[in-house]
N, CA, C and O of each residue as an XYZ file, in Angstrom:
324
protein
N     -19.778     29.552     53.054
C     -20.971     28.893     52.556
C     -20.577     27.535     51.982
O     -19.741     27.558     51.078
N     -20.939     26.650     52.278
C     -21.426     25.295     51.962
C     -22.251     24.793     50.482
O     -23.473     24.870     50.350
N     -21.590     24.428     49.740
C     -22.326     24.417     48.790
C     -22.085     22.961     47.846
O     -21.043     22.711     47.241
N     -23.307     22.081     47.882
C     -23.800     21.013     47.399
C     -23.292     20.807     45.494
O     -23.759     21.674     44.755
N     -22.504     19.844     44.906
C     -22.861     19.976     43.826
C     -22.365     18.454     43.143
O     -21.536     17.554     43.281
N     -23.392     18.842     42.406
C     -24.138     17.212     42.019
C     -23.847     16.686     40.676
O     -23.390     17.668     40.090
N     -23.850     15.933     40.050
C     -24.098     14.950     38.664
C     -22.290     15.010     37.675
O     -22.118     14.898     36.462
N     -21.350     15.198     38.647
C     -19.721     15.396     38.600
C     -19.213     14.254     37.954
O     -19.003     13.218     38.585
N     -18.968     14.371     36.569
C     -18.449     13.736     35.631
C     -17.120     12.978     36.952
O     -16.655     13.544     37.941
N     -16.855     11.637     36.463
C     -16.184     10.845     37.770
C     -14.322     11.458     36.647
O     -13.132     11.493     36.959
N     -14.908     11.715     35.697
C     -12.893     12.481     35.049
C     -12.693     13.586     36.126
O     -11.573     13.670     36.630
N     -13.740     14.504     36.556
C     -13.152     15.964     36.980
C     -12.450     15.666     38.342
O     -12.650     14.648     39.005
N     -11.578     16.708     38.684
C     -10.854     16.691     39.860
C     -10.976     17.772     40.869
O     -11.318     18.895     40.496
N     -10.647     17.450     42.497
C     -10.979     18.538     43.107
C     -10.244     19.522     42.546
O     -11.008     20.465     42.337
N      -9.354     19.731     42.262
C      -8.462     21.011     41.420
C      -9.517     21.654     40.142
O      -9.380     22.867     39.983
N     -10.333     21.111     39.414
C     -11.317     21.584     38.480
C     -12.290     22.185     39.335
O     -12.602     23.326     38.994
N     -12.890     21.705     40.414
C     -13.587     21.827     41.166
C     -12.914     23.527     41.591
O     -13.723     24.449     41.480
N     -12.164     23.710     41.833
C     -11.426     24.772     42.691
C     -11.358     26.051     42.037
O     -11.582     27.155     42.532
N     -10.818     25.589     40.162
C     -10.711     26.474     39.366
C     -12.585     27.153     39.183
O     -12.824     28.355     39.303
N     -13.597     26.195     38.914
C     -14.439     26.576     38.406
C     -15.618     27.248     39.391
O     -16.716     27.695     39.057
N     -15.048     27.167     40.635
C     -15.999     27.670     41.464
C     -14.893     29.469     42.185
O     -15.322     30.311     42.974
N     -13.363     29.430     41.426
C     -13.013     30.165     42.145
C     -13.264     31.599     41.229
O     -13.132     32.698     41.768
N     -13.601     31.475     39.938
C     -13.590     32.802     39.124
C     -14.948     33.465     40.222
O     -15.039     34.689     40.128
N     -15.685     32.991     40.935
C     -16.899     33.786     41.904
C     -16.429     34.625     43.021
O     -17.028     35.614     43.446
N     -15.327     34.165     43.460
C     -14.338     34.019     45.019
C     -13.629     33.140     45.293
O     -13.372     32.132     44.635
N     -13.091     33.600     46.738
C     -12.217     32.852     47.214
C     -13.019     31.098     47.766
O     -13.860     30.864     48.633
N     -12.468     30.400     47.046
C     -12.867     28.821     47.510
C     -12.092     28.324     48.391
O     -10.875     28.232     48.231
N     -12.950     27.805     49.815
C     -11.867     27.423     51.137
C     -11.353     26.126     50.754
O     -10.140     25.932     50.825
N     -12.189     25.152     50.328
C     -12.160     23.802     50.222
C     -12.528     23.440     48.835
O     -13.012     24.302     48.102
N     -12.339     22.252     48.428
C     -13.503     21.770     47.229
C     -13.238     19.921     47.619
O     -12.105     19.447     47.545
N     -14.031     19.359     47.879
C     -14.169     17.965     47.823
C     -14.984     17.404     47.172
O     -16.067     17.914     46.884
N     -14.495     15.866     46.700
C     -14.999     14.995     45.932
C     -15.676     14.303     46.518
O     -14.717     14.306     47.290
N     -16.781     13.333     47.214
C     -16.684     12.224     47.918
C     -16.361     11.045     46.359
O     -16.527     10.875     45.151
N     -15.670     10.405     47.909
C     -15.261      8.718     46.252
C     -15.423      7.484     47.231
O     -15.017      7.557     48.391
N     -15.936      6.520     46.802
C     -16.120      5.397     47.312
C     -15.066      4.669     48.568
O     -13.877      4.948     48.419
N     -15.337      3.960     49.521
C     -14.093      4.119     50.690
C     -13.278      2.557     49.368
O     -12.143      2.475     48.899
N     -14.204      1.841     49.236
C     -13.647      0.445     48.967
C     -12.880      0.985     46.901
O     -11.893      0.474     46.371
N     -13.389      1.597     46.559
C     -12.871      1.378     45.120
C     -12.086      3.155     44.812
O     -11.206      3.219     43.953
N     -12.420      4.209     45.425
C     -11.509      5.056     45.590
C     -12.027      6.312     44.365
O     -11.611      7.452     44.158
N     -13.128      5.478     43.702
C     -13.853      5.825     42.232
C     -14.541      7.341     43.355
O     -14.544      7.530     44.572
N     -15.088      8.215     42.068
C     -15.792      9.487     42.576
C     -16.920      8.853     43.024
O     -16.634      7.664     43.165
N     -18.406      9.124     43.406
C     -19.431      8.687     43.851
C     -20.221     10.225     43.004
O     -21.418     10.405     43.227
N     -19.584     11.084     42.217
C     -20.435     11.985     41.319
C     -20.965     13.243     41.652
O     -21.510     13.943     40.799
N     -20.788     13.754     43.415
C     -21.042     14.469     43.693
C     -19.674     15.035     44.724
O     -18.551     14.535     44.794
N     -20.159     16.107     45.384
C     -18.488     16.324     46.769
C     -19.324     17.998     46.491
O     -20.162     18.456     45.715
N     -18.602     18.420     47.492
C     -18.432     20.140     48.396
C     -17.624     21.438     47.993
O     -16.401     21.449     47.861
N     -18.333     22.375     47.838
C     -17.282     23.495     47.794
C     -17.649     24.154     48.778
O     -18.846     24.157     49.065
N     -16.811     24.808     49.473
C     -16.767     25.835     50.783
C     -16.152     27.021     50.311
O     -14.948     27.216     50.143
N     -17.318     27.973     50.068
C     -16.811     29.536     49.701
C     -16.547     30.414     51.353
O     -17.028     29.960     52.391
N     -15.813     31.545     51.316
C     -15.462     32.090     52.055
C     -16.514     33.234     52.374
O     -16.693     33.726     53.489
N     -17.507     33.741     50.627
C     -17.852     35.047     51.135
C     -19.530     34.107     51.154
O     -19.413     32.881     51.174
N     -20.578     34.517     51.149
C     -21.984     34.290     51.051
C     -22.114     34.511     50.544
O     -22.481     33.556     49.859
N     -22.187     35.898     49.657
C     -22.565     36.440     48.296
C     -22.003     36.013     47.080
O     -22.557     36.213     45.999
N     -20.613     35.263     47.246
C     -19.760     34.852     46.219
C     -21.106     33.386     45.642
O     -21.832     33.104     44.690
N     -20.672     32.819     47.141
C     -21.580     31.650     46.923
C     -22.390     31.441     46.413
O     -22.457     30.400     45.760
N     -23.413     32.341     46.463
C     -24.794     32.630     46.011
C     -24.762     32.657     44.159
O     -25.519     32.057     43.395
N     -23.686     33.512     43.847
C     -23.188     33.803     42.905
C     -22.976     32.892     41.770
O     -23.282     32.953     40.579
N     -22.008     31.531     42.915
C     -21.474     30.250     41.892
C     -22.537     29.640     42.030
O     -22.608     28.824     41.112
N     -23.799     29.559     42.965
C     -24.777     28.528     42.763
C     -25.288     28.982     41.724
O     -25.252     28.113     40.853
N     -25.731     29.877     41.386
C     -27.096     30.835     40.384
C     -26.077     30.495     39.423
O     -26.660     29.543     38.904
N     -24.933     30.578     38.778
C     -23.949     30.653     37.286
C     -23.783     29.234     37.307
O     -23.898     28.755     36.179
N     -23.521     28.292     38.322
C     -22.985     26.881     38.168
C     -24.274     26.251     37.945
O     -24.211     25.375     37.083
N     -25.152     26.384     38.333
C     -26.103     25.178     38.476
C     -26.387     24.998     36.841
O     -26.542     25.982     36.117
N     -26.431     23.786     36.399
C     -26.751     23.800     34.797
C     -25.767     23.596     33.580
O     -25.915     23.001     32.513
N     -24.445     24.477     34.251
C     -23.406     24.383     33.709
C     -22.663     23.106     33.527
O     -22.346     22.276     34.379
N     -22.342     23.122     31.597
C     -21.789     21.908     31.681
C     -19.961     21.494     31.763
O     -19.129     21.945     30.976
N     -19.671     20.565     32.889
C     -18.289     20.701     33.000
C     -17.777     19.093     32.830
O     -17.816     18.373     33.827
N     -17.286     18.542     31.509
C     -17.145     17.482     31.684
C     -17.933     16.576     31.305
O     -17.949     15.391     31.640
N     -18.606     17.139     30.587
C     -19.645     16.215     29.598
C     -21.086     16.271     30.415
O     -22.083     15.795     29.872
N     -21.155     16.742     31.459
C     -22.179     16.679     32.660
C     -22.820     17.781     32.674
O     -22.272     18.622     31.962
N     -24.147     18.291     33.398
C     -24.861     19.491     33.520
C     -24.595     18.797     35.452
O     -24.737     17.747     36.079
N     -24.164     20.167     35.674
C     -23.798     20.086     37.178
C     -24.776     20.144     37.656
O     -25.605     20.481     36.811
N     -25.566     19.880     39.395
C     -26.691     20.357     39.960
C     -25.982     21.099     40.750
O     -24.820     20.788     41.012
N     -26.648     22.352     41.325
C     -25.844     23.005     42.541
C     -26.619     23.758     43.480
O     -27.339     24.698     43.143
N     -26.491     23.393     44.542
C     -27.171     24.230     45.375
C     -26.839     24.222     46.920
O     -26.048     23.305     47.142
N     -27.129     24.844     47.938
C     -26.680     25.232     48.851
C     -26.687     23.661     49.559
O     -27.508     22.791     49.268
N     -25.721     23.530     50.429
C     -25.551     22.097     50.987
C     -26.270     22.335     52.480
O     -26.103     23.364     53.134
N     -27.061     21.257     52.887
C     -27.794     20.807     53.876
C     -26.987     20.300     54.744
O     -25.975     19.620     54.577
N     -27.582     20.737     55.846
C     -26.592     20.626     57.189
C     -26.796     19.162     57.629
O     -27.840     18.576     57.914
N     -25.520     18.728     57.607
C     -25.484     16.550     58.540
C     -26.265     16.312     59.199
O     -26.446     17.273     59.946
N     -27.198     15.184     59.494
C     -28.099     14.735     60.617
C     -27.669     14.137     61.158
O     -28.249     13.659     62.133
C-alpha cells in the first residue's frame, strides 16, 4: 500500500519516516520528495507498506499525529496521471 503523507516538518528524515510508520508493519520504502535545484524537503514524500491492513492501520494512528513540530496529513496515495 501506497501511502500519501503530508505537512513533514523539512528537519525529519526518511529514516524517521521508516521508524514511525514501521511500529504498524513492515515498511518497503519511505521517501521524501526534495526540491531537484536546492535539495531542501518540499514537506511531503511516500511510505510503501507491505501488508494493506498494516497500512490502513498507520493511516487511521498517523494522520494528525504530531512528528516534528508538525500535525502530519495521511492518507492513501493516488495513483500518477
Amino acid at each position: 500500500m501506497n501511502i500519501y503523507v503530508g505537512n513533514i516538518s523539512y528537519s525529519t528524515s526518511e529514516e524517521d519516516l521508516r521508524e514511525s510508520f514501521g511500529q504498524f508493519g513492515e515498511v518497503t520504502s519511505a521517501k521524501i520528495i526534495t526540491d531537484r535545484e536546492t535539495g531542501r524537503s518540499k514537506g511531503f514524500g511516500f511510505v510503501e507498506m507491505a501488508d494493506d491492513e498494516a497500512g490502513n492501520k498507520a493511516i487511521e494512528e498517523m494522520n494528525g499525529k504530531e512528528i516534528g513540530g508538525r500535525d502530519l496529513r495521511v492518507n492513501m496515495a493516488r495513483p500518477k496521471r
